[in-house]
C-alpha positions in Angstrom: 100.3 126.4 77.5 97.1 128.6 78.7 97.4 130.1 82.1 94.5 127.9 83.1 96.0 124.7 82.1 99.5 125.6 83.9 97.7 126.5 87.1 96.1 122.9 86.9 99.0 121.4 86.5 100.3 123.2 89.5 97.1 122.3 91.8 97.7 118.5 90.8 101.4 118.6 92.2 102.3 117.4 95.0 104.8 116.9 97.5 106.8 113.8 96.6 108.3 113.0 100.4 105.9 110.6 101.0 106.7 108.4 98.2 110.9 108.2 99.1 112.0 105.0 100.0 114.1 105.7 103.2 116.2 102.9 103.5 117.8 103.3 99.6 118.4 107.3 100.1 122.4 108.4 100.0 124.3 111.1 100.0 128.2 111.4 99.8 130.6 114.1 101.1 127.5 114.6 103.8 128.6 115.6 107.2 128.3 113.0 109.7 126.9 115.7 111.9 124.8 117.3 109.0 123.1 114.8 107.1 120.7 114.9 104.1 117.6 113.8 106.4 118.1 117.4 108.0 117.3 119.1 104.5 114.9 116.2 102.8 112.6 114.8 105.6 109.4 116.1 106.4 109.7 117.5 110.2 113.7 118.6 109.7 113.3 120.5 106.4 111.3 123.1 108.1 114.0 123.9 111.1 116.5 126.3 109.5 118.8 125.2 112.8 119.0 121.9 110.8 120.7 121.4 107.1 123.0 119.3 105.0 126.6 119.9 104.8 129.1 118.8 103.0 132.1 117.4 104.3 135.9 117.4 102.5 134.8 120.1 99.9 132.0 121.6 98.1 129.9 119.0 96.2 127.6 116.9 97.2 126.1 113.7 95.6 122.3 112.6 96.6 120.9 109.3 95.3 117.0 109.4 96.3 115.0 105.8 94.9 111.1 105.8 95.5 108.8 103.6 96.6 106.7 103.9 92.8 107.2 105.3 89.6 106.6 109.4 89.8 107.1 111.8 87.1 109.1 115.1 88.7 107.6 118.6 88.0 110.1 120.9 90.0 112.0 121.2 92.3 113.3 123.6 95.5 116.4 124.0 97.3 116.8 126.6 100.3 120.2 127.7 101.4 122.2 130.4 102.8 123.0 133.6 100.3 126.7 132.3 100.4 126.4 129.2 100.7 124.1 127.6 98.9 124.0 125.5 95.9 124.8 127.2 93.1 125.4 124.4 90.3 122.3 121.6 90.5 122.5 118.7 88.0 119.8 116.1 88.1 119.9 112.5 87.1 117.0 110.2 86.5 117.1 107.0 87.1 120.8 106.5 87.2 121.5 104.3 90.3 124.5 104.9 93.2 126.7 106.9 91.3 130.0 108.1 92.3 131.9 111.1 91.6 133.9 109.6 88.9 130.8 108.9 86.9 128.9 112.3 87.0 131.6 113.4 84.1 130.5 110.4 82.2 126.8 110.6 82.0 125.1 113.8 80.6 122.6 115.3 83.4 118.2 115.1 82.9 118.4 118.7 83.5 121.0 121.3 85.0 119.8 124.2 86.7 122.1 126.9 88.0 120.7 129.0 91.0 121.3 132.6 92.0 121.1 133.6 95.3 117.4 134.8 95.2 116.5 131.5 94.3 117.9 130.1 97.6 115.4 132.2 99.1 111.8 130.3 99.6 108.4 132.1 100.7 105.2 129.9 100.3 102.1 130.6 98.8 98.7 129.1 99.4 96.0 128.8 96.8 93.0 127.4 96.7 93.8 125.2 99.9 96.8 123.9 97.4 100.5 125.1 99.2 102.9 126.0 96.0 106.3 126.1 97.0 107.6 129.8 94.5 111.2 130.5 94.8 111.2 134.5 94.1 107.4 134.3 92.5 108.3 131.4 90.3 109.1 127.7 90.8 112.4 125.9 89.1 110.5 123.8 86.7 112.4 121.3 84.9 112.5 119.7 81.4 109.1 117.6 82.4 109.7 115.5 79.2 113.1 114.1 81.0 111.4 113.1 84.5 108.6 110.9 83.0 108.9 107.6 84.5 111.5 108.4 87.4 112.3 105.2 89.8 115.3 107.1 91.0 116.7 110.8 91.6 120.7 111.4 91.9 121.3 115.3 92.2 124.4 116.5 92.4 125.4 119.6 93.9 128.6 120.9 91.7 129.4 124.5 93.8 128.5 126.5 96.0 127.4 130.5 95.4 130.9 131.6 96.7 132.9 129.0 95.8 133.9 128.2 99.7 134.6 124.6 101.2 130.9 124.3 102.3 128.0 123.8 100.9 125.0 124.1 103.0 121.4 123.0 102.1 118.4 123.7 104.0 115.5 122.5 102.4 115.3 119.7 99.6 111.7 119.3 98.3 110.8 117.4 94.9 107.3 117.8 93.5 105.2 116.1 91.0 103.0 113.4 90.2 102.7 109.8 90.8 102.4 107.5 87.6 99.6 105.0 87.5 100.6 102.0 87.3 98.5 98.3 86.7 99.1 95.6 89.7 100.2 92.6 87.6 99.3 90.4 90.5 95.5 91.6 89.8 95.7 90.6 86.3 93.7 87.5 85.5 94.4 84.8 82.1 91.9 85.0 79.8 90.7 81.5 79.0 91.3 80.3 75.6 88.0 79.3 73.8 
């Protein structure tokens, strides 16, 4: 890919918050106190004093549905150095799963984080805001996140492997998929 075409495909990416359907989003082993809505929605993200944390141990498991068909380009998590994700696997389209089934379906894409990439610092260009984590954003396997109705990510660990994991920012960018309007869709008469 030419350096021109991966920075259009960076300028056409955009934050996907506005297309979550709200009243479908869940998250187990989520702190009744520290809830997912502190790390994903727009407003709460941006408040470090606010973040997800799990509850009984370590992992978390996030089911996210949207309101239309997107395709996912990348994606950023912000946490504390020790704290932090570590192990992210993502699941498209596969609807309220448990814990007991993350073993039995094989991830969309896995992405295991450092503690540099818990670290966020934006970048505006062109009028465009590009979220980098350490210069470079966590791009996943595009090919996977075509036609995504649904987003399960499940947090494994945690940097140090402590009871808590804490998550302060959750944001999922990419593209929305055109998509016809049956209802508009006329019969063409026989003749």
């Amino acid at each position: 890919m030419s350096a021109e075409s991966a920075s259009a495909i960076q300028r056409s990416q955009v934050d996907l918050i506005d297309f979550v359907d709200w009243s479908g989003v869940e998250c187990l082993n989520q702190s009744s106190s520290h809830s997912l809505s502190n790390a994903l929605k727009q407003g709460y993200r941006e408040d470090d004093g606010l973040i997800l944390e799990s509850d009984a141990d370590e992992q978390l498991l996030m089911y996210i549905p949207f309101t239309q068909v997107i395709k996912l380009y990348s994606i950023a998590i912000k946490g504390p150095e020790e704290e932090g994700p570590k192990t992210v696997k993502l699941y498209s389209n596969r609807e309220h799963m448990g814990f007991s089934d993350v073993n039995d379906f094989p991830p969309s894409d896995t992405a295991v984080l450092s503690p540099d990439n818990l670290q966020l610092c934006n970048h505006v260009e062109d009028y465009v805001c590009v979220l980098y984590m350490q210069g470079q954003p966590i791009v996943l396997k595009y090919v996977k996140f075509q036609n995504v109705r649904s987003l399960t990510i499940f947090i494994e660990d945690n940097q140090s492997g402590s009871d808590i994991t804490k998550v302060q920012k959750l944001a999922l960018y990419g593209t929305t998929v055109e998509t016809t309007d049956m209802k508009g869709l006329k019969k063409i008469e026989d003749h």
